[in-house]
C-alpha positions in Angstrom: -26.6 17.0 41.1 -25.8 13.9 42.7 -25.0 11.9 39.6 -22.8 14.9 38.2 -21.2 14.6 41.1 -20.7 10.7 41.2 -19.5 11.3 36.9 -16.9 13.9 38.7 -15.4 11.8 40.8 -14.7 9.1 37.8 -13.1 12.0 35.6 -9.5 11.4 35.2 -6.9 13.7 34.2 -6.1 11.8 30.9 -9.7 11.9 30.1 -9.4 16.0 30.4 -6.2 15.9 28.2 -8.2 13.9 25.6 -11.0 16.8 25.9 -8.9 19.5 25.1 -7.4 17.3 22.1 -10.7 17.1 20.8 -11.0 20.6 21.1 -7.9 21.6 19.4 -8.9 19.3 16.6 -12.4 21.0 16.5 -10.8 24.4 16.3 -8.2 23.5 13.5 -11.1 22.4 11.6 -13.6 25.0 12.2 -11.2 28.3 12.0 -7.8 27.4 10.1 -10.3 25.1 8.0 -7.7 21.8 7.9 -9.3 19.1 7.1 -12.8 19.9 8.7 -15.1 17.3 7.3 -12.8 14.4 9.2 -11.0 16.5 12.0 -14.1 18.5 13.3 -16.2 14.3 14.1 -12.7 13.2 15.1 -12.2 15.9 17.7 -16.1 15.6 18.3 -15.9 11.9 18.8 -12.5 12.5 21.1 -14.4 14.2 23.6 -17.8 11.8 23.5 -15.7 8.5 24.4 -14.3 10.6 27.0 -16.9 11.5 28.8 -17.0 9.0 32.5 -18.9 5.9 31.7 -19.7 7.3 28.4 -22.9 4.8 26.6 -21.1 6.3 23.3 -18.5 3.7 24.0 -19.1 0.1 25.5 -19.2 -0.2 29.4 -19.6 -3.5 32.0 -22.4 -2.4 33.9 -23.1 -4.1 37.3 -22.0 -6.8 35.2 -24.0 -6.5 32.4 -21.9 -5.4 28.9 -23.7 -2.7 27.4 -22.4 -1.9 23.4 -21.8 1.8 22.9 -23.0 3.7 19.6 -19.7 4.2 18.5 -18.1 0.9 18.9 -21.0 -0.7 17.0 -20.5 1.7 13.9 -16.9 0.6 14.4 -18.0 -3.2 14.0 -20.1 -2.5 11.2 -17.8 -0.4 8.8 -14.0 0.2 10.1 -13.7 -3.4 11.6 -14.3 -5.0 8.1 -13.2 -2.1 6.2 -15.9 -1.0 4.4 -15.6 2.8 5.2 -12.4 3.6 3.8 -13.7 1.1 0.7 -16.7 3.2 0.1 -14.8 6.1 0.6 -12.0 4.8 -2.7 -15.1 5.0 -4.4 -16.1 8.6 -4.0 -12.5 10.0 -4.3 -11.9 7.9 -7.5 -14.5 9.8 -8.7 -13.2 12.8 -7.9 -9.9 12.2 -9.9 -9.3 13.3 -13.4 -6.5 11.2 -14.7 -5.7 13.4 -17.8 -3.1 15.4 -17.0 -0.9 11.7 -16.0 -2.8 9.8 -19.4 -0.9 12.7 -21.5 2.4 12.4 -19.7 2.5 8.5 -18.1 6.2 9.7 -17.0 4.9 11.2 -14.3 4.5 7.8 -12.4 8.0 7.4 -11.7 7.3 10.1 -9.5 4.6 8.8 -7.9 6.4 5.5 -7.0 9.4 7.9 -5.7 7.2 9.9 -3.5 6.2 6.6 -1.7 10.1 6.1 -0.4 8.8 7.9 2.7 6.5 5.0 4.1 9.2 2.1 3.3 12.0 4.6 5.4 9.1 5.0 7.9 8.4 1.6 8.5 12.2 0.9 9.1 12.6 3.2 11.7 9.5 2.2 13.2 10.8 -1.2 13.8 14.1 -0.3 14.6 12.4 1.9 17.5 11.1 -1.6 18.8 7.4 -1.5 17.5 6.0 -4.6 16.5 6.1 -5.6 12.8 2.5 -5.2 12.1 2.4 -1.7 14.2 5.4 -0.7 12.3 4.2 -1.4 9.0 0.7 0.7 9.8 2.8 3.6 10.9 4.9 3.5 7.8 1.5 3.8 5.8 1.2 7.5 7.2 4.0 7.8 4.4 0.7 7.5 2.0 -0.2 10.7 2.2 -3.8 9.1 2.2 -6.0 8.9 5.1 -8.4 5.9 3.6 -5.6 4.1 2.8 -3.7 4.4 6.6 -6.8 3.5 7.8 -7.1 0.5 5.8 -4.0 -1.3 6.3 -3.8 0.1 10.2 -6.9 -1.7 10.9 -6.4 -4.6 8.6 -2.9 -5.5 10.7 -5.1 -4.5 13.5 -2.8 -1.8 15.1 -3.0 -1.0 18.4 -2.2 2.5 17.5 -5.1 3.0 14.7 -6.2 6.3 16.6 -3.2 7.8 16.6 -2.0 6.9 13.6 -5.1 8.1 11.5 -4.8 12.1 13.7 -1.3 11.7 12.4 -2.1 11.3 9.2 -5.1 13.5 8.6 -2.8 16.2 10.7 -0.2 15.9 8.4 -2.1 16.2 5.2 -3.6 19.5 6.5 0.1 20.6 7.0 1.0 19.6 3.6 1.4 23.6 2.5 3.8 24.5 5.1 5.8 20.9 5.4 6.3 20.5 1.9 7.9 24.2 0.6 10.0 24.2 3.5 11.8 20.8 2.2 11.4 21.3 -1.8 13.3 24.8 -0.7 15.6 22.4 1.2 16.5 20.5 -1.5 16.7 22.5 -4.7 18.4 25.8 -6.2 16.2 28.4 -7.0 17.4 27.9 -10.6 16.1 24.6 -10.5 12.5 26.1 -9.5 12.4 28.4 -12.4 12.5 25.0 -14.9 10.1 25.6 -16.8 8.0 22.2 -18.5 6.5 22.0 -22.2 2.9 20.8 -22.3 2.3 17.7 -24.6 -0.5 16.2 -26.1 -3.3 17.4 -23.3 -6.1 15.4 -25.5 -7.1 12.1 -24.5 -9.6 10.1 -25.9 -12.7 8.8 -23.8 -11.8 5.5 -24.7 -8.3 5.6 -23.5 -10.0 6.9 -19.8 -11.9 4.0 -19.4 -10.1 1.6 -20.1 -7.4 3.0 -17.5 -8.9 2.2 -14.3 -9.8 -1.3 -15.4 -6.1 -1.7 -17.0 -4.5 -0.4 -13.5 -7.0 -2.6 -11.7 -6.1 -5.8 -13.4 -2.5 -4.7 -13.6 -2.3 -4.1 -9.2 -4.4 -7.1 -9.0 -1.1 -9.3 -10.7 1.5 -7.4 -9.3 0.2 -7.4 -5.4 -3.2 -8.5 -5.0 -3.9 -7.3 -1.3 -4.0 -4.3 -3.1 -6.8 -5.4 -5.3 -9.4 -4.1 -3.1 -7.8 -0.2 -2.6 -7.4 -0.2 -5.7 -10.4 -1.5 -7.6 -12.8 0.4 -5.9 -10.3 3.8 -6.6 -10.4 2.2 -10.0 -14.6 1.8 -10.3 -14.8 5.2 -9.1 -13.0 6.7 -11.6 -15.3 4.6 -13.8 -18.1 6.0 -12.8 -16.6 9.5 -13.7 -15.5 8.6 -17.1 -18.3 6.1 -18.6 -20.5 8.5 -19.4 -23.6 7.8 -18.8 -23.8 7.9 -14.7 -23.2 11.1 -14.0 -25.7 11.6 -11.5 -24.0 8.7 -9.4 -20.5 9.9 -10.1 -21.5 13.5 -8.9 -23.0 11.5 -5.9 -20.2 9.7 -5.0 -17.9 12.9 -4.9 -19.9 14.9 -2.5 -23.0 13.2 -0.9 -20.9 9.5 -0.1 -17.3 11.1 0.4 -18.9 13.5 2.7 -21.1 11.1 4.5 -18.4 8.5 5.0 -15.6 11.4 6.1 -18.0 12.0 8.7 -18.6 8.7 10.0 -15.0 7.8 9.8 -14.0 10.5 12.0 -16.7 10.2 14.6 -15.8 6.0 14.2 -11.9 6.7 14.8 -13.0 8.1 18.2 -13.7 4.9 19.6 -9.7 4.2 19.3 -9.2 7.4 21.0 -9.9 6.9 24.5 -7.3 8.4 27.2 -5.9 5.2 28.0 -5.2 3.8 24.8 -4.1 7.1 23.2 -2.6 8.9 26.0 1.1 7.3 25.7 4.6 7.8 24.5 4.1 5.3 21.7 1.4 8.1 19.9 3.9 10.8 20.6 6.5 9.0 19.0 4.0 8.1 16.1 3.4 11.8 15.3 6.9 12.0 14.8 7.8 9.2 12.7 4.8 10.5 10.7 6.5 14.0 9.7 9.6 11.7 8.8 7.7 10.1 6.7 5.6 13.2 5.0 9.5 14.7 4.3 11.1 11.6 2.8 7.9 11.2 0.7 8.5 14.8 -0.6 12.3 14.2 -0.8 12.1 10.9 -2.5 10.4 12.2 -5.4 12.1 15.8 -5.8 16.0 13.7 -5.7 14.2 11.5 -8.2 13.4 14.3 -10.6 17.3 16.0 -9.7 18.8 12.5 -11.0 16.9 12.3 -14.1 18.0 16.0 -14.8 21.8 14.5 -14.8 21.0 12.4 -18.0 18.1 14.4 -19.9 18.2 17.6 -21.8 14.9 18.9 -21.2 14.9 19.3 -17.7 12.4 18.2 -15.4 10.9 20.9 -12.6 12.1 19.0 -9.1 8.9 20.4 -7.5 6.8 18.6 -9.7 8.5 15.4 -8.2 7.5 16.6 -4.7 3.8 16.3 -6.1 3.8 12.5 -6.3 3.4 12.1 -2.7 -0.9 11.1 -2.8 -2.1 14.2 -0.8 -4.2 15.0 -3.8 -4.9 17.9 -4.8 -3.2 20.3 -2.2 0.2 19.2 -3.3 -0.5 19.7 -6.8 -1.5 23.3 -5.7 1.3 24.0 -3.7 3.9 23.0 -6.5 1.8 25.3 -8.3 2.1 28.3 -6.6 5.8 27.7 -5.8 6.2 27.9 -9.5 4.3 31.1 -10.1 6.2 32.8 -7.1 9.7 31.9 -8.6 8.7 32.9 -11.9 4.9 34.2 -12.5 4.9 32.7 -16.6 5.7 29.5 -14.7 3.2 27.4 -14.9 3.2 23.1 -13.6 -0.2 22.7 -12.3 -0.5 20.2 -14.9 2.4 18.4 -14.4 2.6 18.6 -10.9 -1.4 17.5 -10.8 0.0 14.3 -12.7 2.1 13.5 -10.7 -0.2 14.0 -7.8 -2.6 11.4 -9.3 0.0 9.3 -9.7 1.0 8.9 -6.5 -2.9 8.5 -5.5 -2.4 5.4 -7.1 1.0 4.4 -6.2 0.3 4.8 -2.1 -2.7 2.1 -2.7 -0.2 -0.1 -4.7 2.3 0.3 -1.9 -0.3 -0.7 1.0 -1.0 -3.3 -0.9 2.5 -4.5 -1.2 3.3 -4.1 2.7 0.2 -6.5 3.4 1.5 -8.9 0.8 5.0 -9.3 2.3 3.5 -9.4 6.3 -0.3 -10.2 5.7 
């Protein structure tokens, strides 16, 4: 009883703040099911480095530094970014790149839906947050949580915690945030376009030799990128070869689920009340919904302005699938479609698009480390 008591007496508000944080994040992920393989460690992990003198976390004892758990997984795969590398692997594989190999168009909206990190990162450094910071908040724009983590940590952020619960938040949020702007921004005329379906048949051939193409291709055009990239790219490999399926299955479930996990439990260690218990993560969460809504905008006004100059017209909602959040936009474009107009049907296109964007946000990271890195 005595050492309870003793722990008491350390217990700081923030560090009860931080507790119930965690447990909002646990709830999300256990009952509204958002996100749960990263938020339910994350909110997990927010409460274990929160505990007084937690060993999960690295403490000066009597003099005597003592490495906590956490921080050493932090050393060993976030510090030199080999979590969110191994994690590109898994989610490459779980990618089907058809529906963009039969219409390569759809890129243009996956570069479009990336306008929302490079607005993002302006207004970051115009609110006074150093250029490195300001950059790794922009990357929420992304839409993708490996590759925020990624460049956050590679700039070494100061923010990483509360730019990754940002991220991962907002990619949860992705069905509410995004119909309310696509509604925003188009008639309801323009979300009864409907979109012929092309040549859906692509040859094996053709599928791998994308990923190595785009690889060599990202490696030329910014090659800080070459890393995100390639090992998207080698996952998507895996799927397509032919003859590794058993590791490609792996790779989607048992090494994307295992790294998730450690990520989010990881993150934690960046979470601590002091560091994230500030006005800087509060403005963070904010810039990061700017930058989820000009992601969506940049590629639905994209779509709108081709419409001027074509006659077969182009869906806009389908350009609000390149932001990266893959596949839940796809899906929400989707059933936007079917509820304007039930013989509507853009899951292709608007899955296209989605996996174009996949690759465009990696592109883009890599380009924001080439200009600052």
């Amino acid at each position: 009883m005595e050492v309870i008591f003793e722990n008491l007496m350390l217990l700081n508000p923030k560090q009860v703040v931080m507790w119930i944080i965690g447990a909002v994040l646990i709830f999300l992920a256990i009952k509204k099911e958002m996100e749960p393989t990263l938020l339910l460690p994350l909110g997990f992990g927010a409460i274990l480095v929160n505990l007084p003198m937690s060993g999960a976390v690295t403490q000066v004892i009597d003099g005597v530094t003592e490495e906590g758990a956490i921080d050493i997984l932090f050393n060993a795969g976030i510090a030199n970014e080999l979590f969110p590398l191994l994690l590109f692997i898994g989610i490459g594989a779980m990618i089907d790149f058809t529906p963009l190999l039969s219409n390569p168009k759809l890129l243009f909206f996956g570069a479009a839906a990336q306008f929302g990190i490079f607005f993002t990162f302006s207004m970051a450094a115009l609110f006074g947050f150093d250029i490195k910071d300001a950059v790794s908040i922009g990357i929420i724009g992304a839409a993708d949580g490996p590759t925020a983590i990624f460049v956050a940590n590679f700039l070494q952020s100061k923010y990483l915690g509360a730019i990754i619960v940002a991220a991962y938040s907002y990619m949860a949020l992705v069905p509410i945030i995004q119909p309310a702007v696509i509604k925003t921004l188009t008639t309801k005329k323009e979300r009864m376009i409907r979109m012929e379906y092309g040549n859906t048949n692509v040859s094996p051939l053709v599928k791998i030799l994308f990923p190595i193409l785009i690889t060599v291709l990202a490696g030329l055009v910014a090659p800080r990128s070459v890393s995100l990239v390639g090992f998207l790219m080698f996952g998507n490999l895996l799927r397509e070869c032919g003859v590794l399926r058993i590791l490609s299955e792996s790779a989607q479930n048992v090494l994307a689920n295992l790294i998730t996990l450690l990520l989010g439990l990881t993150i934690a260690s960046k979470m601590q009340a002091d560091m994230f218990l500030t006005k800087e993560t509060l403005l963070i969460m904010g810039l990061g919904l700017v930058a989820f809504i000009f992601d969506t905008a940049g590629g639905v006004l994209l779509a709108k302005l081709i419409n001027l100059f074509t006659k077969k017209k182009i869906n806009p909602m389908v350009g609000a699938a390149g932001i990266s959040a893959f596949p839940m936009s796809a899906r929400v474009v989707h059933q936007m479609g079917l509820k304007e107009d039930p013989q509507n049907f853009l899951l292709m296109h608007a899955a296209g698009a989605n996996v174009a964007g996949q690759i465009a946000s990696v592109i883009a990271g890599g380009l924001l480390l080439n200009l600052i890195a």
